[in-house]
KELUMTOR-831198 format. One line per 5 residues: number of its first residue (from 1); their letters; for each residue x, y, z of N, C-alpha, C. Coordinates in steps of 0.1 Angstrom, whole numbers, plus 5000, padded with zeros to 4 digits. Layout:
<sites>
NUM = a = X Y Z X Y Z X Y Z | ...
</sites>
This chain:
<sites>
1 = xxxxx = 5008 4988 5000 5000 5000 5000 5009 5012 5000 | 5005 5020 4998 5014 5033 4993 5008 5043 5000 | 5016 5052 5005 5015 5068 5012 5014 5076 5005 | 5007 5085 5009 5004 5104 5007 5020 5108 4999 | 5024 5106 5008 5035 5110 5004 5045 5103 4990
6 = xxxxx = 5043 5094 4988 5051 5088 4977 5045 5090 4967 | 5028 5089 4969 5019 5092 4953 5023 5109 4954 | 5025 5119 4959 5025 5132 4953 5038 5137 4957 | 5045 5142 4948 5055 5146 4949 5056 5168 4965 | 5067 5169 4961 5067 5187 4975 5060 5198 4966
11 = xxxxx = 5059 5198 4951 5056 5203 4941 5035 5204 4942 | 5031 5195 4941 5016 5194 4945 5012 5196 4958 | 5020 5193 4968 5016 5197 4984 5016 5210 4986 | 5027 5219 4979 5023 5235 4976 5013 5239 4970 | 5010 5231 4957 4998 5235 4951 4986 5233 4958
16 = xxxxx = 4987 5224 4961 4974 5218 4971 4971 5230 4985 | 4985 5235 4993 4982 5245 5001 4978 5258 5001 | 4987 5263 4985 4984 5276 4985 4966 5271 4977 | 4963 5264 4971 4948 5263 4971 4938 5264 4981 | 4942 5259 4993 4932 5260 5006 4937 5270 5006
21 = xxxxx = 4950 5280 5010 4950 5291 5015 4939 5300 5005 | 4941 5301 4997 4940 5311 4991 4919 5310 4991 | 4915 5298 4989 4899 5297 4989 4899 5298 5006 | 4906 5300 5014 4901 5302 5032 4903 5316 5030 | 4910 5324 5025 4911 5338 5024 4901 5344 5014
26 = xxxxx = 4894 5340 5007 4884 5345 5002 4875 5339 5004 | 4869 5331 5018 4861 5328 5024 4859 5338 5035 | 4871 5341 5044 4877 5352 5047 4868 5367 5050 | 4871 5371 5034 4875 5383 5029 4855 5388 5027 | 4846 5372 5020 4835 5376 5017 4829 5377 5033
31 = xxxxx = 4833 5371 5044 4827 5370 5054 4826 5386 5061 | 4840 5393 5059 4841 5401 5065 4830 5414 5059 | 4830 5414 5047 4823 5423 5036 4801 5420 5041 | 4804 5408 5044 4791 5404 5049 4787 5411 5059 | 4792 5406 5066 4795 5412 5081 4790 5430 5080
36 = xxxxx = 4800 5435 5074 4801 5449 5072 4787 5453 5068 | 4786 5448 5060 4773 5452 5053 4760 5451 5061 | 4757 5438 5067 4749 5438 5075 4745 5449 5091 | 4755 5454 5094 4753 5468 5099 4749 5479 5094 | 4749 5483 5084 4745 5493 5078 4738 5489 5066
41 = xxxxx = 4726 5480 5069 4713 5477 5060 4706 5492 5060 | 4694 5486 5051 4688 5498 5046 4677 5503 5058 | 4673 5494 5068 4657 5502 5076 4667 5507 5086 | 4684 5505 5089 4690 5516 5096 4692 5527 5091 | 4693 5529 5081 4697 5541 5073 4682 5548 5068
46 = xxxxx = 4670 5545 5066 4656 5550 5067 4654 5553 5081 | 4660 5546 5093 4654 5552 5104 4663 5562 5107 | 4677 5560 5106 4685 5573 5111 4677 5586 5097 | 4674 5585 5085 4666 5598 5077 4660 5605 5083 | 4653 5599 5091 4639 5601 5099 4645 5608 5112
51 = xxxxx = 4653 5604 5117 4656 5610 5132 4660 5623 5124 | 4674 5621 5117 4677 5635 5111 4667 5641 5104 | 4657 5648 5099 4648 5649 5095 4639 5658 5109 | 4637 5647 5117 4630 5651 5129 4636 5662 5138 | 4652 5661 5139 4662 5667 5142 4660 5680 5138
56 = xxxxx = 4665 5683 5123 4662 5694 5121 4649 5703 5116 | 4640 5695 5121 4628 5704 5124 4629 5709 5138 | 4632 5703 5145 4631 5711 5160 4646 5721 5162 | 4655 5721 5149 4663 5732 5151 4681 5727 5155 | 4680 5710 5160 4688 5706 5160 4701 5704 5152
61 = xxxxx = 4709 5705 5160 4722 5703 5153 4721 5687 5149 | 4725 5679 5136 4722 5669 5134 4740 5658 5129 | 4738 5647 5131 4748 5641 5129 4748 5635 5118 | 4757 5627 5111 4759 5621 5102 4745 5613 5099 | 4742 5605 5091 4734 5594 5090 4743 5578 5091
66 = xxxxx = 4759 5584 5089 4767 5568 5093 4767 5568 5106 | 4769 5579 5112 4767 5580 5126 4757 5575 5135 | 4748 5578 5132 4735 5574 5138 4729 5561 5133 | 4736 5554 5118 4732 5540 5119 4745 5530 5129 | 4755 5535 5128 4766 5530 5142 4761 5530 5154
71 = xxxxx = 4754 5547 5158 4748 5544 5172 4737 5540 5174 | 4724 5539 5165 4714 5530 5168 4711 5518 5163 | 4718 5517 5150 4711 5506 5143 4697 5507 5139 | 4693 5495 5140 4678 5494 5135 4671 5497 5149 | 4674 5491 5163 4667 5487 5172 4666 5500 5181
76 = xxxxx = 4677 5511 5183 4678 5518 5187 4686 5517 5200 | 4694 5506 5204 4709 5505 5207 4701 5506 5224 | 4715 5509 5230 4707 5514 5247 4699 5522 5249 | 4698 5531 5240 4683 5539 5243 4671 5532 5243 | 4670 5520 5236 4654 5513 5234 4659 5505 5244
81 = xxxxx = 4667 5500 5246 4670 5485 5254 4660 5490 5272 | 4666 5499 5280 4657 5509 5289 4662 5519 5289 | 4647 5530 5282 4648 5543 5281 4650 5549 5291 | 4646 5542 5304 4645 5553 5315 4660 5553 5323 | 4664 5541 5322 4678 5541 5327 4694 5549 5319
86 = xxxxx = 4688 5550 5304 4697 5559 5295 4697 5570 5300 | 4681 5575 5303 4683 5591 5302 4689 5593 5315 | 4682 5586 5328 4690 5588 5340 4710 5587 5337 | 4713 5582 5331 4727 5580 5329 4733 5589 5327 | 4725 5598 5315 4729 5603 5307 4731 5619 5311
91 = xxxxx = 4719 5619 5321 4718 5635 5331 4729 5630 5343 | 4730 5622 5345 4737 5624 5363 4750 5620 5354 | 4756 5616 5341 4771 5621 5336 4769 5635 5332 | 4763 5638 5325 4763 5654 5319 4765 5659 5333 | 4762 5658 5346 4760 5667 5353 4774 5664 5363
96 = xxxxx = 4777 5653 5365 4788 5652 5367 4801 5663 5362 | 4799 5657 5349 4811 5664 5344 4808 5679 5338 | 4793 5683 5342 4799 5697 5348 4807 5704 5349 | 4809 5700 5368 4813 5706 5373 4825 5700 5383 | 4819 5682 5385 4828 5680 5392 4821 5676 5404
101 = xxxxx = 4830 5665 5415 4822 5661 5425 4821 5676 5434 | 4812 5672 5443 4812 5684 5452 4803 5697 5447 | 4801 5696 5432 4787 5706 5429 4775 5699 5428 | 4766 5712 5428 4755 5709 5427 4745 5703 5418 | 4736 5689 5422 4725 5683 5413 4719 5695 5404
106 = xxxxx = 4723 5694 5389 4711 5698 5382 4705 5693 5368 | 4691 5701 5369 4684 5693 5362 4686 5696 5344 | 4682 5683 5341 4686 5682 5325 4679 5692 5317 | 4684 5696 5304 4676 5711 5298 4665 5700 5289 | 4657 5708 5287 4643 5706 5279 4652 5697 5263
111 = xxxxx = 4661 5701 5259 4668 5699 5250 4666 5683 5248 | 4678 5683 5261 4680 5666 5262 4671 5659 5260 | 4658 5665 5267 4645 5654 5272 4641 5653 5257 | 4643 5663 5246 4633 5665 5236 4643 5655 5226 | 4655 5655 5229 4664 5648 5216 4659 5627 5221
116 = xxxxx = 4656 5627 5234 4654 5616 5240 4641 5612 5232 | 4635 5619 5234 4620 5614 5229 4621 5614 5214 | 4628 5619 5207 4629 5619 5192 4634 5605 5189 | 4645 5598 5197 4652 5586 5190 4639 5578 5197 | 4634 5580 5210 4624 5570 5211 4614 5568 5201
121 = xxxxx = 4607 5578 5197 4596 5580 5185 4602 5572 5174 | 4617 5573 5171 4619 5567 5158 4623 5553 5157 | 4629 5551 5169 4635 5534 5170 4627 5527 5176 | 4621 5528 5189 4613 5523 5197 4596 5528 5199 | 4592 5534 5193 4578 5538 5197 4568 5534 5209
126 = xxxxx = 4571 5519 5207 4559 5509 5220 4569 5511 5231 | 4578 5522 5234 4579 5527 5248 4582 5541 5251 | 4571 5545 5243 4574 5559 5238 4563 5567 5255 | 4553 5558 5255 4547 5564 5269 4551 5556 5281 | 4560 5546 5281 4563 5545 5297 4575 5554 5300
131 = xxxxx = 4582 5561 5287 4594 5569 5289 4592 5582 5295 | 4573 5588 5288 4567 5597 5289 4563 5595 5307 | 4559 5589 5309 4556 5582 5323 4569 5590 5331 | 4576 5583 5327 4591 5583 5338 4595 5596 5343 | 4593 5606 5324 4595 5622 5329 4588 5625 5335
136 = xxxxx = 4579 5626 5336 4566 5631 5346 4567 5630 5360 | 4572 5623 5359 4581 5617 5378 4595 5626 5380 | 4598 5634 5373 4615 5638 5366 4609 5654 5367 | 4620 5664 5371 4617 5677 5367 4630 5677 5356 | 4627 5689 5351 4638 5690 5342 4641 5712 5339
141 = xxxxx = 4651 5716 5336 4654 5732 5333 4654 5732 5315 | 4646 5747 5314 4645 5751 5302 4658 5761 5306 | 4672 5758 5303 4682 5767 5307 4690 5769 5294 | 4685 5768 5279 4686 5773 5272 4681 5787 5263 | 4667 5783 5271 4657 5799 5268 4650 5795 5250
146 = x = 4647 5783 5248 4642 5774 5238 4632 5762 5239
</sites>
């Protein structure tokens, strides 16, 4: 009986490798391109329109639309995941870095609460009134004069 080795000569064993290599790297190469693409489908890029759109109707400064399919996606990222626990986050860091430990609690401007409820409206809707709920328990400062 005869071996691998004696039916093929060092000449085919290259050929034979750079063959796998080269079909594992363009297995590779399409996965990664997959991959890519599937983040930035199209109902991310219709829902980020829509935010920006909504954005600058109320006057907002607006971001990219690759931007806003990176930070929400389709689902709307940790904002949908719990609304109420983002915005809490989101005001006791803003307010942190302020000023710094040792100053004083204050309350988020109308701004924040209104850019909150915009990504809610667009990514998440069916928790658009328990978020509405949560303000309502929440004061907040109009300290932009807007």
């Amino acid at each position: 009986m005869t071996t691998m080795d004696e039916r093929s000569n060092p000449k085919q064993r290259k050929i034979l490798y750079l063959v796998v290599g080269l079909v594992f790297g363009v297995l590779l190469l399409a996965g990664y391109f997959l991959f890519r693409s599937a983040h930035s489908n199209v109902e991310a890029e219709e829902k980020a329109n829509v935010l920006i759109t909504r954005l600058v109707q109320e006057g907002a400064r607006t971001p990219s639309q690759e931007q806003l399919v990176r930070l929400f996606g389709t689902d709307g990222g940790s904002i949908c995941a719990d609304p109420d626990e983002a915005f809490a986050r989101a005001t006791s860091e803003g307010g942190i870095s302020g000023g710094g430990p040792g100053t004083r609690p204050v309350l988020p401007e109308s701004a924040l609460i209104r850019g909150q409820l915009l990504v809610i409206e667009v990514y998440c809707p069916e928790k658009l009134a328990g978020f509405q709920e949560f303000l309502n328990q929440q004061g907040y400062a109009d300290v932009t004069g807007g």
